[in-house]
Short mmCIF file of the C-alpha atoms (twelve columns), coordinates in Angstrom:
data_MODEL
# 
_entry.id   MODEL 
# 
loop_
_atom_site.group_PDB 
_atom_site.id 
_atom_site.type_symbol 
_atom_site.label_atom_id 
_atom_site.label_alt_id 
_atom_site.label_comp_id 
_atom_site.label_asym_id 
_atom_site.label_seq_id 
_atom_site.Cartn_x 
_atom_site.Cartn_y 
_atom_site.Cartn_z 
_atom_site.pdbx_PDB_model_num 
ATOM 1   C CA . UNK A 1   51.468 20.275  43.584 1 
ATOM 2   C CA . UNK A 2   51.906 22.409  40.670 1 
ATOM 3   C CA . UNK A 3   53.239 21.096  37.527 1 
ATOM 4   C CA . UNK A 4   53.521 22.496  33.684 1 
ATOM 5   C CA . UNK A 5   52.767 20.382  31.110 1 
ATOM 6   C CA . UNK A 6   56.185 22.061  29.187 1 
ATOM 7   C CA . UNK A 7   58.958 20.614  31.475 1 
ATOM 8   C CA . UNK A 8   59.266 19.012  34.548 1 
ATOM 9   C CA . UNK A 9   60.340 21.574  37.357 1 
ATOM 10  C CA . UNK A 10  63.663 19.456  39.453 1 
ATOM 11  C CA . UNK A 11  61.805 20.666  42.846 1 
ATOM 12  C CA . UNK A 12  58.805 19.454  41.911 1 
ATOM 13  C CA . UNK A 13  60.355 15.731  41.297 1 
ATOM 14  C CA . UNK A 14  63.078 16.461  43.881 1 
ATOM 15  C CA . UNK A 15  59.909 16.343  46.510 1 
ATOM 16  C CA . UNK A 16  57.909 13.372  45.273 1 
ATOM 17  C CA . UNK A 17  57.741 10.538  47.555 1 
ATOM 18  C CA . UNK A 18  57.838 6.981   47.091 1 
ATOM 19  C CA . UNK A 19  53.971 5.308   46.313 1 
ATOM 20  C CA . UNK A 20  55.327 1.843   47.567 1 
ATOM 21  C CA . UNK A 21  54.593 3.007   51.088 1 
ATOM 22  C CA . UNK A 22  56.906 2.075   54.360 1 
ATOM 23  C CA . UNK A 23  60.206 0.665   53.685 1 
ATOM 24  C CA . UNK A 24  60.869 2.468   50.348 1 
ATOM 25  C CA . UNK A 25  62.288 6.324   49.825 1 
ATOM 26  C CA . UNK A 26  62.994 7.826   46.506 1 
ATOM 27  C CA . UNK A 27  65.886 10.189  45.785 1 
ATOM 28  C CA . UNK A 28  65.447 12.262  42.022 1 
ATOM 29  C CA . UNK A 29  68.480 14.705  40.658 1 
ATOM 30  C CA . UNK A 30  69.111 16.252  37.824 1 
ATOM 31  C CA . UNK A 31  71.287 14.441  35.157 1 
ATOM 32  C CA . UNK A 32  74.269 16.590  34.347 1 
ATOM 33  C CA . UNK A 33  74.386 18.293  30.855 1 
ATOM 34  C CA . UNK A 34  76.404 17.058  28.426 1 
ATOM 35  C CA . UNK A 35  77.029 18.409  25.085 1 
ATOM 36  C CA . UNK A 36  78.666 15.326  23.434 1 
ATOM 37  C CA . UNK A 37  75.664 12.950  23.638 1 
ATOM 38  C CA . UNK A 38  72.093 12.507  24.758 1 
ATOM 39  C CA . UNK A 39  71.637 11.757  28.155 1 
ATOM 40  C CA . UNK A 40  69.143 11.057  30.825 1 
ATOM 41  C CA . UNK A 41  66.560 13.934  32.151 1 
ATOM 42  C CA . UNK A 42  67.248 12.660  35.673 1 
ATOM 43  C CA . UNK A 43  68.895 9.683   38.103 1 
ATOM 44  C CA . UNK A 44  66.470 7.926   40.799 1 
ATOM 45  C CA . UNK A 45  67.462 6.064   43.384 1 
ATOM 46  C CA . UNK A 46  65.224 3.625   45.496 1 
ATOM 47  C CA . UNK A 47  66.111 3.008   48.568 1 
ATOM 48  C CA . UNK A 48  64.300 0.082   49.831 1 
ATOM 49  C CA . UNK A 49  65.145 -1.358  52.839 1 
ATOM 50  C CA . UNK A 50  68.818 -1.930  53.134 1 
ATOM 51  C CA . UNK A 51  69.378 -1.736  49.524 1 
ATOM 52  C CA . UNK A 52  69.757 1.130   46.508 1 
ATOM 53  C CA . UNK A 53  68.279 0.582   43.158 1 
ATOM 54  C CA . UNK A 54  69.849 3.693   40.686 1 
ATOM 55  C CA . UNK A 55  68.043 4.300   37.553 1 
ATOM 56  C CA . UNK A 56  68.603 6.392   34.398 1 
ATOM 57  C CA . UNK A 57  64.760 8.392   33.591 1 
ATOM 58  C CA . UNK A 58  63.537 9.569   30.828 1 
ATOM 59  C CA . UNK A 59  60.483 12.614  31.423 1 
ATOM 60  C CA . UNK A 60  57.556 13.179  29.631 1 
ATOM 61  C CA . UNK A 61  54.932 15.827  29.917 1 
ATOM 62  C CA . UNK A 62  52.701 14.343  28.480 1 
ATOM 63  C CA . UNK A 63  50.890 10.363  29.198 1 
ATOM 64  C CA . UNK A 64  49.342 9.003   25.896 1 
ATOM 65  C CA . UNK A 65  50.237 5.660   24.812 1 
ATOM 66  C CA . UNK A 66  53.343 6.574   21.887 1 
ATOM 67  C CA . UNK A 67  54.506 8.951   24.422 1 
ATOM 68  C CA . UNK A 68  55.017 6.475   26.491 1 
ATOM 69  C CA . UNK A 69  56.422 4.262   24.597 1 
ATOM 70  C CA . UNK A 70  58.694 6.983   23.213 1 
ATOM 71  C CA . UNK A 71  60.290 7.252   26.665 1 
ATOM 72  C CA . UNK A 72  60.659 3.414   27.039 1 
ATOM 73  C CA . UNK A 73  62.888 3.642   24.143 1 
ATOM 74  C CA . UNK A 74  64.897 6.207   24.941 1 
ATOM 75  C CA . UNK A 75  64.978 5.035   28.936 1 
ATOM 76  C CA . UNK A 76  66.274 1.822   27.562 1 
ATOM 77  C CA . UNK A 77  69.280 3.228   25.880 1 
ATOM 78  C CA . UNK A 78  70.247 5.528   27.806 1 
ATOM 79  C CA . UNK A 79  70.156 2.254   30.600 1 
ATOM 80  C CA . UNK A 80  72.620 0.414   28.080 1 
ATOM 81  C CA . UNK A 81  75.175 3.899   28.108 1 
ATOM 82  C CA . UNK A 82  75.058 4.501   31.703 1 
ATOM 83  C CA . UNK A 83  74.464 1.139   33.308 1 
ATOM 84  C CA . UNK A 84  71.886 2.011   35.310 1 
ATOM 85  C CA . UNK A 85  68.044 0.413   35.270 1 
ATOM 86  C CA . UNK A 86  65.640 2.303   32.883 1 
ATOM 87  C CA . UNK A 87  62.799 4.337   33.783 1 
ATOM 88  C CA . UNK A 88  60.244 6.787   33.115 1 
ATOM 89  C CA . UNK A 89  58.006 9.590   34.688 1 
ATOM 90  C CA . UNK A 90  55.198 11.053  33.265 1 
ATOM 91  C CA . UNK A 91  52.325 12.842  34.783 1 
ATOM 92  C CA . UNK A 92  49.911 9.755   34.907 1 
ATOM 93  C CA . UNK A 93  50.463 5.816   34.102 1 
ATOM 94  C CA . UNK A 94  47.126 3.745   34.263 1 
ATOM 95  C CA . UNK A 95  47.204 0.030   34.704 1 
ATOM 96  C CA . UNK A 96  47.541 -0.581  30.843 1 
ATOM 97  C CA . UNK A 97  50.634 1.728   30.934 1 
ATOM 98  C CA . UNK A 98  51.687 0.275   33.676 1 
ATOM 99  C CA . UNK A 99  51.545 -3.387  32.174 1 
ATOM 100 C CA . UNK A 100 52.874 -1.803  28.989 1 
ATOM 101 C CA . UNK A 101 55.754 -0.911  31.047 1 
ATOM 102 C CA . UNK A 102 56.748 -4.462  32.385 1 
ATOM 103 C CA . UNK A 103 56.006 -6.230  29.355 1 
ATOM 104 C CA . UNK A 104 59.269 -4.043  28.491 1 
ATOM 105 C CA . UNK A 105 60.993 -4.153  31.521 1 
ATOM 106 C CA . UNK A 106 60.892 -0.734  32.154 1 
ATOM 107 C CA . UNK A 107 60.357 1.222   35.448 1 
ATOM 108 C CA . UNK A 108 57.744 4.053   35.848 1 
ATOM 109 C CA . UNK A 109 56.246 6.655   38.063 1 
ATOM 110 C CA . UNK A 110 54.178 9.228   37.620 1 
ATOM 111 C CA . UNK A 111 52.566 12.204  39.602 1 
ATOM 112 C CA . UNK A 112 49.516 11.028  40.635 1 
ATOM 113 C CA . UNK A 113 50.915 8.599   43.267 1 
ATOM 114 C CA . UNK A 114 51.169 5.274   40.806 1 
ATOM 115 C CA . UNK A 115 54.489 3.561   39.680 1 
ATOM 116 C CA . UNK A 116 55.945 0.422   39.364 1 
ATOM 117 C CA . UNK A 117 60.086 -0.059  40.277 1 
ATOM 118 C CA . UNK A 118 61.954 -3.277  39.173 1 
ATOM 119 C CA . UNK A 119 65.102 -5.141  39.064 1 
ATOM 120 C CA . UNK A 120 65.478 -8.338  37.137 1 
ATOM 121 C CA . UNK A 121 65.310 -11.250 39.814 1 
ATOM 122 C CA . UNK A 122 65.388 -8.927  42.956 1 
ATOM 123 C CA . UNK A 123 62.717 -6.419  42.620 1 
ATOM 124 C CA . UNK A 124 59.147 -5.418  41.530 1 
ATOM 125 C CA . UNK A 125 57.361 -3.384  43.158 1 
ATOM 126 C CA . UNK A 126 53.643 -1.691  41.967 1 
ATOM 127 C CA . UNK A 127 51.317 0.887   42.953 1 
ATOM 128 C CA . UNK A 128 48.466 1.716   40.612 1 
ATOM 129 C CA . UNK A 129 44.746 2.927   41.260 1 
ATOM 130 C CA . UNK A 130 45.389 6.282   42.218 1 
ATOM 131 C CA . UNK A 131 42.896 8.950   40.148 1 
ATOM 132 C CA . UNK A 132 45.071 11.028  36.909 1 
ATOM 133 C CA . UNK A 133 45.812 14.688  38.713 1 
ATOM 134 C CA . UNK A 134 46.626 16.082  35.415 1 
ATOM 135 C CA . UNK A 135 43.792 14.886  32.686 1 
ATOM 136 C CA . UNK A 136 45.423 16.735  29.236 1 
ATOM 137 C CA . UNK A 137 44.026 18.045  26.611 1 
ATOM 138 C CA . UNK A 138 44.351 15.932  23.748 1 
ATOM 139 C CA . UNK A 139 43.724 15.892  19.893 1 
ATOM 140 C CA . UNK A 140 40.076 15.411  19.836 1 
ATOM 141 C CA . UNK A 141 39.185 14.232  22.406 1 
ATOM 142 C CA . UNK A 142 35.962 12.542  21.704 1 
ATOM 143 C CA . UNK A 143 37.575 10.521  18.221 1 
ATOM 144 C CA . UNK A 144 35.432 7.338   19.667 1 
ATOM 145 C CA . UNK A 145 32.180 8.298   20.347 1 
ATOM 146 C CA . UNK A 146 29.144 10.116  18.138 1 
ATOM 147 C CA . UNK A 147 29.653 11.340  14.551 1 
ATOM 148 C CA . UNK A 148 33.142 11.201  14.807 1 
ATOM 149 C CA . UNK A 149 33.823 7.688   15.805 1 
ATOM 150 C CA . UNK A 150 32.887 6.904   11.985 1 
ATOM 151 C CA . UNK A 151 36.713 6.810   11.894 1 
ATOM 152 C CA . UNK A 152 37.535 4.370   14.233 1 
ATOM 153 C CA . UNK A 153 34.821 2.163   12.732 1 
ATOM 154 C CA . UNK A 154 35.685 1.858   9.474  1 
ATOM 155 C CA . UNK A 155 38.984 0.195   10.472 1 
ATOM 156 C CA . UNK A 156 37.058 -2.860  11.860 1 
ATOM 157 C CA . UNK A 157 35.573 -2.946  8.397  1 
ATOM 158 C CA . UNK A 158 39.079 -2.448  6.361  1 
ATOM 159 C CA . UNK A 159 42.439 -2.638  8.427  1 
ATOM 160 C CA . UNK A 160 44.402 -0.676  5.901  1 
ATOM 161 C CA . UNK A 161 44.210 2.330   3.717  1 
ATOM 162 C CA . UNK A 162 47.060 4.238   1.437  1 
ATOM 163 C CA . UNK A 163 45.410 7.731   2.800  1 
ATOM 164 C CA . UNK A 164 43.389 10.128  4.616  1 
ATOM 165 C CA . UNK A 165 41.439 10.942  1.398  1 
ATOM 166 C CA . UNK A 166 40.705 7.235   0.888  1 
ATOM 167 C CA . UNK A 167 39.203 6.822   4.771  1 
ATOM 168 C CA . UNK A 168 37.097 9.548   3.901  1 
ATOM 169 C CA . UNK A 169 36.275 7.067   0.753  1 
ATOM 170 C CA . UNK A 170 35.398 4.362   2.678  1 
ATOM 171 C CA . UNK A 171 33.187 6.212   5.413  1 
ATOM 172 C CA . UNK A 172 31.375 7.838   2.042  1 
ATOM 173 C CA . UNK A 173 30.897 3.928   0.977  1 
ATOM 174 C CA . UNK A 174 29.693 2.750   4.100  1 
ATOM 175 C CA . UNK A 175 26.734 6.157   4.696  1 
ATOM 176 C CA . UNK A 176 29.165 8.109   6.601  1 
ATOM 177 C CA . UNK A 177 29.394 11.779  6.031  1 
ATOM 178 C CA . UNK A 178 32.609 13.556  7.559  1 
ATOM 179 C CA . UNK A 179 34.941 16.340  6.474  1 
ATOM 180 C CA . UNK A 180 38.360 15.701  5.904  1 
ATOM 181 C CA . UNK A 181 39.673 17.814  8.557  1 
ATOM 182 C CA . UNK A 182 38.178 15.910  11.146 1 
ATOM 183 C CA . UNK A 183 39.356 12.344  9.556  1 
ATOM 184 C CA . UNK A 184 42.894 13.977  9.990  1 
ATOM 185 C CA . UNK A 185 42.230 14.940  13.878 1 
ATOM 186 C CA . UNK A 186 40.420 11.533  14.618 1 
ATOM 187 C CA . UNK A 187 43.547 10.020  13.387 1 
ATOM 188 C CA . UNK A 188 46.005 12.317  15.262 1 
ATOM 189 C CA . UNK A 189 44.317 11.041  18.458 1 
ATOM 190 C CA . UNK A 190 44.388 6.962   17.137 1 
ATOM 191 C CA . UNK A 191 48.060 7.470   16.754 1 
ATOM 192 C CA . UNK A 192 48.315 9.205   19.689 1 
ATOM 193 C CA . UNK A 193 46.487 5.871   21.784 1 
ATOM 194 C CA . UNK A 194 48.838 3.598   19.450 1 
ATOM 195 C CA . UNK A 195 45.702 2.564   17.770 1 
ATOM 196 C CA . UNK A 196 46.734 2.998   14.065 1 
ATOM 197 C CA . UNK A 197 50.251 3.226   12.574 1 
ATOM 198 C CA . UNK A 198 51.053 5.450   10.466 1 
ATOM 199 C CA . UNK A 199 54.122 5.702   7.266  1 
ATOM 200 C CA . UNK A 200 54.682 6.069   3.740  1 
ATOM 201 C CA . UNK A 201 51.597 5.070   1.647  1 
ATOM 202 C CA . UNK A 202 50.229 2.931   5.037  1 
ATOM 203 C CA . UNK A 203 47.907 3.836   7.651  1 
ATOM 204 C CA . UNK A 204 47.128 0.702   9.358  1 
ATOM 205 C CA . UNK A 205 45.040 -0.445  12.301 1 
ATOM 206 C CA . UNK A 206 47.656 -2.498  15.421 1 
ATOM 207 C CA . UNK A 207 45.449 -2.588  18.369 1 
ATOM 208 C CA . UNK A 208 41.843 -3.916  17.085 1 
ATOM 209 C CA . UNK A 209 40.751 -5.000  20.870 1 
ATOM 210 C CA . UNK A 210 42.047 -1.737  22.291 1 
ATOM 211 C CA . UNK A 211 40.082 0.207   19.720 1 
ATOM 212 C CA . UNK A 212 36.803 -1.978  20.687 1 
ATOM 213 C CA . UNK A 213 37.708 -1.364  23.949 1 
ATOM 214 C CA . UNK A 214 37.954 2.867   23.238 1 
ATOM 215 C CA . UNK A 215 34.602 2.349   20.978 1 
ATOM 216 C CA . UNK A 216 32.603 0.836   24.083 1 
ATOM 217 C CA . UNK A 217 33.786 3.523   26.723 1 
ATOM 218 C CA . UNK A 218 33.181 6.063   24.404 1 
ATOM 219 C CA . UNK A 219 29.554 5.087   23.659 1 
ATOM 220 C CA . UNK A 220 26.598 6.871   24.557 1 
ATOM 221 C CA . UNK A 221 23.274 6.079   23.097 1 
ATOM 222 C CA . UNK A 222 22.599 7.959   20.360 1 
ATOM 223 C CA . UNK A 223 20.256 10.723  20.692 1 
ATOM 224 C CA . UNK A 224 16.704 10.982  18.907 1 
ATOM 225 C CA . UNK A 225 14.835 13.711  17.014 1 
ATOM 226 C CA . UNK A 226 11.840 12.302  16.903 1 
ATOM 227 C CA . UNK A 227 9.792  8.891   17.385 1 
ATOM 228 C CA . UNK A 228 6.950  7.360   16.362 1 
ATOM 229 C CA . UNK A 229 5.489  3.634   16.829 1 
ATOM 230 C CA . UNK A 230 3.592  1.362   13.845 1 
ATOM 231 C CA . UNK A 231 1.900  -1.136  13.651 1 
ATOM 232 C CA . UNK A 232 2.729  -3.560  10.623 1 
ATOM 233 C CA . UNK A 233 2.368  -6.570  9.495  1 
ATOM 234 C CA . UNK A 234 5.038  -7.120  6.733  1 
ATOM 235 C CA . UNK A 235 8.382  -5.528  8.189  1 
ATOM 236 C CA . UNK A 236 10.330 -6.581  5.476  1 
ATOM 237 C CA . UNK A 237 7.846  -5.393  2.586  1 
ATOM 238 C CA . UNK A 238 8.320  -1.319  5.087  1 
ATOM 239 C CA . UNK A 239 11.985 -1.752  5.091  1 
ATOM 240 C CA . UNK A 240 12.047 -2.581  1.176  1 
ATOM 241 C CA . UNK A 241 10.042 0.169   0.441  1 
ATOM 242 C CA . UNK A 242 11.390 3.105   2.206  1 
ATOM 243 C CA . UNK A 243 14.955 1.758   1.300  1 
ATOM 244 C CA . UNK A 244 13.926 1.267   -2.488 1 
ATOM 245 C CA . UNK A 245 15.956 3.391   -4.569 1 
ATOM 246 C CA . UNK A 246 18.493 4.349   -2.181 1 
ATOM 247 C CA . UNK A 247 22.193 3.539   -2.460 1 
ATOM 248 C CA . UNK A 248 22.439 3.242   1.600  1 
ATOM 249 C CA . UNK A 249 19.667 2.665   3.593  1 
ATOM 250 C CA . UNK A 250 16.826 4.943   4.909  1 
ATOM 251 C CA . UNK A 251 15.514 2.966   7.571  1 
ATOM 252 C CA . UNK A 252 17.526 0.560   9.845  1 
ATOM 253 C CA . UNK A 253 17.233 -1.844  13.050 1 
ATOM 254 C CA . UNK A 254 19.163 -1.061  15.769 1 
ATOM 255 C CA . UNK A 255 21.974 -2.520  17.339 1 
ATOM 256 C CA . UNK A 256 19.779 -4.078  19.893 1 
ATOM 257 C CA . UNK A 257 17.334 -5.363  17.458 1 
ATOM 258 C CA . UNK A 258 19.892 -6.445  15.275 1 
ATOM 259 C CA . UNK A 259 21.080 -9.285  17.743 1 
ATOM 260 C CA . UNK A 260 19.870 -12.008 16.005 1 
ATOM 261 C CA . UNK A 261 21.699 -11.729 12.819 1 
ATOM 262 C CA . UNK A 262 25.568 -11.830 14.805 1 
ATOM 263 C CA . UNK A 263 24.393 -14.674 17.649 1 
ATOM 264 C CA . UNK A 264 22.166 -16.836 18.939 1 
ATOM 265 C CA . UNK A 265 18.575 -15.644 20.783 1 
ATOM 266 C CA . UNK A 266 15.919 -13.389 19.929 1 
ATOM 267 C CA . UNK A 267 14.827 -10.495 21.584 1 
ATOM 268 C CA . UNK A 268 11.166 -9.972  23.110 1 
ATOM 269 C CA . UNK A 269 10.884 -6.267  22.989 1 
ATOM 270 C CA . UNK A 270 9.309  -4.442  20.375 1 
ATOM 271 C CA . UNK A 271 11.941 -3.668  17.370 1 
ATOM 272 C CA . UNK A 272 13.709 -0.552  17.377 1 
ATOM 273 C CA . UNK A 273 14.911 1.028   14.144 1 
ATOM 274 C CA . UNK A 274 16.544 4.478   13.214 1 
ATOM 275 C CA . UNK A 275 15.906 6.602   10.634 1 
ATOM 276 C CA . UNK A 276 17.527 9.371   8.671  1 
ATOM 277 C CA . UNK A 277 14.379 10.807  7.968  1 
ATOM 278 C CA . UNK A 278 11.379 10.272  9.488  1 
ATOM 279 C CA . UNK A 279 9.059  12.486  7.184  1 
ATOM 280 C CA . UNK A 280 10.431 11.711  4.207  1 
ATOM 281 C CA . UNK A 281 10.400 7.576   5.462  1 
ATOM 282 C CA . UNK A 282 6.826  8.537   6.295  1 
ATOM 283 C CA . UNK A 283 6.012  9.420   2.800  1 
ATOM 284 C CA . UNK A 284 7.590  6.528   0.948  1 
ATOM 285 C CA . UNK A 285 6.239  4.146   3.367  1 
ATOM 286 C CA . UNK A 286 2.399  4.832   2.370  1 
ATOM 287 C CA . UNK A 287 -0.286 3.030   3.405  1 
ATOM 288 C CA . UNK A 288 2.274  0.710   5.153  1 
ATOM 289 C CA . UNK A 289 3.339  3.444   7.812  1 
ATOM 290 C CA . UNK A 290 0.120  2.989   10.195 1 
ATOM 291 C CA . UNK A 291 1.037  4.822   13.679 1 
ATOM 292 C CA . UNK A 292 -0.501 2.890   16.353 1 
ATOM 293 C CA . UNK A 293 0.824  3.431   20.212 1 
ATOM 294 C CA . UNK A 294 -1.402 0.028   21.881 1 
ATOM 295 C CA . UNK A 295 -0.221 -2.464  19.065 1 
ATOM 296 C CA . UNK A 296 2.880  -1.153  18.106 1 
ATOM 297 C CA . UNK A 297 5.293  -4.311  15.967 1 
ATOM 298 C CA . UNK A 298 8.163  -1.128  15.395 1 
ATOM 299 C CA . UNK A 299 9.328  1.754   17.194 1 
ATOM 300 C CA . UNK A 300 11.371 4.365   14.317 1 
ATOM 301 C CA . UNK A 301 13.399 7.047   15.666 1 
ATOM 302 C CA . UNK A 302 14.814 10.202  13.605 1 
ATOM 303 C CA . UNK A 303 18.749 9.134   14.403 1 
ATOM 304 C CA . UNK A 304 20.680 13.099  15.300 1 
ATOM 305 C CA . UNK A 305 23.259 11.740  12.942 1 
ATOM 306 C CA . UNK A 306 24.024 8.970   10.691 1 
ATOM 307 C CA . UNK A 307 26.099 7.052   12.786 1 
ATOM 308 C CA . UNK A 308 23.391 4.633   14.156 1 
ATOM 309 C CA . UNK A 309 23.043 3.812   10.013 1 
ATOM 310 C CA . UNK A 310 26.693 3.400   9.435  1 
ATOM 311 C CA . UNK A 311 27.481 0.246   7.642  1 
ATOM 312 C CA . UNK A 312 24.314 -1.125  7.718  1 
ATOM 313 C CA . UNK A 313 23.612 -4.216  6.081  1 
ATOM 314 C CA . UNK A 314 20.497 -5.640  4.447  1 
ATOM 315 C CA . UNK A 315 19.558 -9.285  3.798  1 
ATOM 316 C CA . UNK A 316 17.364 -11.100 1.359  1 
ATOM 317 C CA . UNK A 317 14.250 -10.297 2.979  1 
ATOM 318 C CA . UNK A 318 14.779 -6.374  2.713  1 
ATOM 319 C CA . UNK A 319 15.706 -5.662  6.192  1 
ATOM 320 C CA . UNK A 320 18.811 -3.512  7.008  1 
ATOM 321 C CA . UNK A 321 20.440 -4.179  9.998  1 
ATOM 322 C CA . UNK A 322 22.777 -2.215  11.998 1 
ATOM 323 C CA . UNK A 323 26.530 -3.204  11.823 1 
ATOM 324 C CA . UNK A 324 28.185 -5.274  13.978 1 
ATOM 325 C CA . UNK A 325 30.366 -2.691  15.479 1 
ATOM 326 C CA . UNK A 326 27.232 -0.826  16.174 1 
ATOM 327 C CA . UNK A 327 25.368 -3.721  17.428 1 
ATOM 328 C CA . UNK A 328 28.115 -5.059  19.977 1 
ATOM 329 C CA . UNK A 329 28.162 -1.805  21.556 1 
ATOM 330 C CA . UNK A 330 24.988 -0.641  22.301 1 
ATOM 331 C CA . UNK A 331 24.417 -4.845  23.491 1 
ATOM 332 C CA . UNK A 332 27.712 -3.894  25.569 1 
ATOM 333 C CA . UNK A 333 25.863 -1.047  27.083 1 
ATOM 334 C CA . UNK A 334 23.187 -3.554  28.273 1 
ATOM 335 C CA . UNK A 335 22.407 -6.445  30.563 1 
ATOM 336 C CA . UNK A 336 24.402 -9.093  31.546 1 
ATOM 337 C CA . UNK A 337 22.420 -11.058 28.960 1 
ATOM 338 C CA . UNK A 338 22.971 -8.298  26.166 1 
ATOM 339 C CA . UNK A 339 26.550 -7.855  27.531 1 
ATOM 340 C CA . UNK A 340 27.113 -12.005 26.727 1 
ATOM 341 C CA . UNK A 341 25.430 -11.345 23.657 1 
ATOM 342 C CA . UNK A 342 27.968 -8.857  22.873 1 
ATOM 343 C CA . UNK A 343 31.185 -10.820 23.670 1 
ATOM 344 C CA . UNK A 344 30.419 -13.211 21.186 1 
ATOM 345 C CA . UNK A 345 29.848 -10.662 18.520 1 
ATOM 346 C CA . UNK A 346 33.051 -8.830  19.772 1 
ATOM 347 C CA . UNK A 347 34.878 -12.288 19.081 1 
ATOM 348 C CA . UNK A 348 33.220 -12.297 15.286 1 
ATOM 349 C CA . UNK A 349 34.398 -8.868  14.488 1 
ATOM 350 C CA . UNK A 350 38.052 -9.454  15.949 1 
ATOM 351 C CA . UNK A 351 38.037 -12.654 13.465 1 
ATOM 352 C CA . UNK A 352 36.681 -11.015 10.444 1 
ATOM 353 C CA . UNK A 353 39.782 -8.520  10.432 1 
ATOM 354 C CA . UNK A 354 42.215 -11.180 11.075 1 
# 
């Protein structure tokens, strides 16, 4: 079925087909124009069994989350001016957007065979599960994962800042390195997903377990340069050392080998930590970087970027640890052990930001 992403074509709505199967028919017109006052993009009617259900529809070209909730809005008044039950159509509603959708009482479909159709006390009706036939192009599109998701983090460390300029602050604060250009895109796409809200002097995290959620189906382990095992005996005299002198740390564990300091258990494999730079680590470390592959007590790893490193935080003993952001998901990438693990930590971070 063809479809452009700048209006909806009549005929190509006039020939979709109901997704609730046997006993259900769909009917979609044209509203009429008016000139006096806004009015609906189309009327639907649902014929299901021996009864019509007419609603006023609101269409969208495009399926993010304030889209959507955009044409919930104006489905809903335009259902208080005509009388008729609200709904919208977009190209694609996943089961989130389709909860969204009751939790508002609206009706959708979309046109990738998904929808949901009700009437207070006489109807509901759902399909969802069908695969998105038009995937968009959105702002970019990878905001949560690699260098980038730097953004996204640093709201689960602050919830609110007055400006772009001071996220870019914060990242700085935290061993992040980004341009400003690409804080402002991130944050296009965040508003986009109804992540952050943005208005005068405020832009302000909403949804802190969707954007965990985003975070861990964005992740990918992060790539490494280089790596090298050691044998030592005093980890927390190698971490104090090649971190001496540094405003942010050099050398830190990894999420995985950070476990201990966000929950209960210890680990058994050999310690993993990333590095900014393993040559110059190398050379600060001395005579207490000893490479050994048999009796190995560390594993380092040139990180590609910093964002293994981001937010790190080091203890009495020396030791920098990964944050907990970057700790729950790389143990959320694990095991069903590391994926308990990683609930619990998940819980901690959702408290600390209130």
């Amino acid at each position: 079925m063809p479809f452009s992403r700048s209006n909806f074509d009549p005929a190509i709505l006039g020939s979709l087909r109901s997704p609730w199967g046997p006993g259900t028919s769909l009917s979609v017109e044209p509203w009429p124009p008016s000139n006096r006052q806004p009015c609906p993009d189309f009327k639907v009617d649902l014929r299901w069994g021996d009864r019509t259900f007419a609603f006023a529809v609101e269409a969208k070209s495009r399926s993010t989350p304030a889209t959507l909730e955009r044409a919930a809005d104006q489905a809903t008044r335009f259902a208080d001016t005509t009388g008729l039950l609200p709904m919208v159509i977009v190209p694609y509603l996943s089961e989130a957007s389709l909860d969204r959708l009751v939790e508002r009482g609206v009706s959708g479909l979309d046109l990738s065979g998904n929808g949901v159709a009700m009437a207070p006390g006489v109807l509901y009706l759902r399909r969802s599960g069908q695969p998105n036939r038009y995937p968009e192009s959105q702002p970019l599109r990878y905001a949560y994962r690699g260098a980038t998701s730097v953004v996204p983090r640093v709201f689960l460390c602050r919830r609110e800042f007055e400006s772009v300029s001071a996220i870019k602050t914060e990242i700085e604060s935290r061993g992040g390195a980004i341009a400003l250009s690409t804080v402002s895109k991130a944050l296009a796409r965040m508003t986009e997903d109804v992540i952050v809200q943005r208005s005068a002097g405020s832009i302000a995290l909403v949804q802190p377990d969707a954007l965990l959620d985003r975070l861990r189906e964005s992740f990918e382990r992060p790539p490494r340069l280089a790596t090298t095992r050691l044998a030592c005996d005093d980890l927390p005299e190698l971490f104090t050392r090649v971190n001496a002198e540094a405003l942010l740390p050099r050398l830190v564990l990894s999420g995985a080998s950070s476990q201990e300091r966000y929950t209960a258990g210890r680990r058994s494999d050999t310690p993993l930590a990333w590095c900014s730079d393993l040559a110059k680590a190398r050379a600060i470390a001395g005579s207490l970087w000893r490479e050994s592959e048999r009796f190995a007590d560390l594993e380092v790893a040139q990180a590609k970027d910093g964002t293994p490193l981001f937010d790190a935080r080091r203890d009495a003993s020396g030791i920098a640890y990964a944050s907990p952001v970057q700790t729950y998901l790389e143990l959320a990438a694990g095991d069903n052990r590391d994926q308990e693990a990683a609930t619990e930590i998940r819980q901690s971070i959702l408290k600390s930001i209130g």
